[in-house]
N, C-alpha and C positions, 0 to 999 in steps of 0.2 A: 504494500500500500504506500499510497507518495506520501512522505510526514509532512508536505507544505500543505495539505489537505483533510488534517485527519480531523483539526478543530471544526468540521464539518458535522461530523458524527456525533459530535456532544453541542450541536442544537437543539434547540425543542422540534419538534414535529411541527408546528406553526412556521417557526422561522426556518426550518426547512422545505416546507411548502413556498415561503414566501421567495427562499431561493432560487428554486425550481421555474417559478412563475416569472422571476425576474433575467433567469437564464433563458427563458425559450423565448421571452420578451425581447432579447437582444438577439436572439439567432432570428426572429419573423420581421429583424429589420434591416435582418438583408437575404432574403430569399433568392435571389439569384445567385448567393455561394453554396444554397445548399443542393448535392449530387441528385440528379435524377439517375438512376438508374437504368442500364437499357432492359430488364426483364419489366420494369415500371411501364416505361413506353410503351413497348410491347401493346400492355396489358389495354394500355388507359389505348393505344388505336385502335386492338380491338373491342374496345365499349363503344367509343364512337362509332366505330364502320357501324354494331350492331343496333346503336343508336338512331342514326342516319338511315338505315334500311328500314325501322320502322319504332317513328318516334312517339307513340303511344302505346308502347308495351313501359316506359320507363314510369317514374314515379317524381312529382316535383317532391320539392325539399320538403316543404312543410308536410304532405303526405308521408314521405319519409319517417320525417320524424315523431308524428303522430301513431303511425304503425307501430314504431319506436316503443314510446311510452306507454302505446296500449300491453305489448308484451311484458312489458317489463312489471304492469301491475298487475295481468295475471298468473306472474309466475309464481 
């Protein structure tokens, strides 16, 4: 384990949340360093193509996320 890093682990659980939050915070402000993958591409052209051949099989977001939360409170 790196020791420049360890005073990480004797946070509380809050201010390690709040780390976390403030690290992804600073990587989504710059989205163009972070790697696409080519098995990602791949994937994401084929949703498209299957998107684009027939765009009402997909689901909008809000639908989506409705779906979402219904499973999740009959689980």
């Amino acid at each position: 384990m790196n020791t420049e890093f360890t005073q990480i682990f004797e946070l509380t659980l809050s201010e390690k949340l709040q780390l976390v939050e403030d690290l992804w915070d600073s990587i989504a402000q710059v989205p163009e360093q972070l790697p696409v993958l080519d098995w990602q591409k791949e994937e994401l052209a084929k949703r498209k193509a299957a998107y684009l051949q027939n765009p009402d099989l997909g689901s909008s977001w809000e639908a989506a996320k409705e779906r979402i939360r219904s499973s999740q409170h009959g689980a």
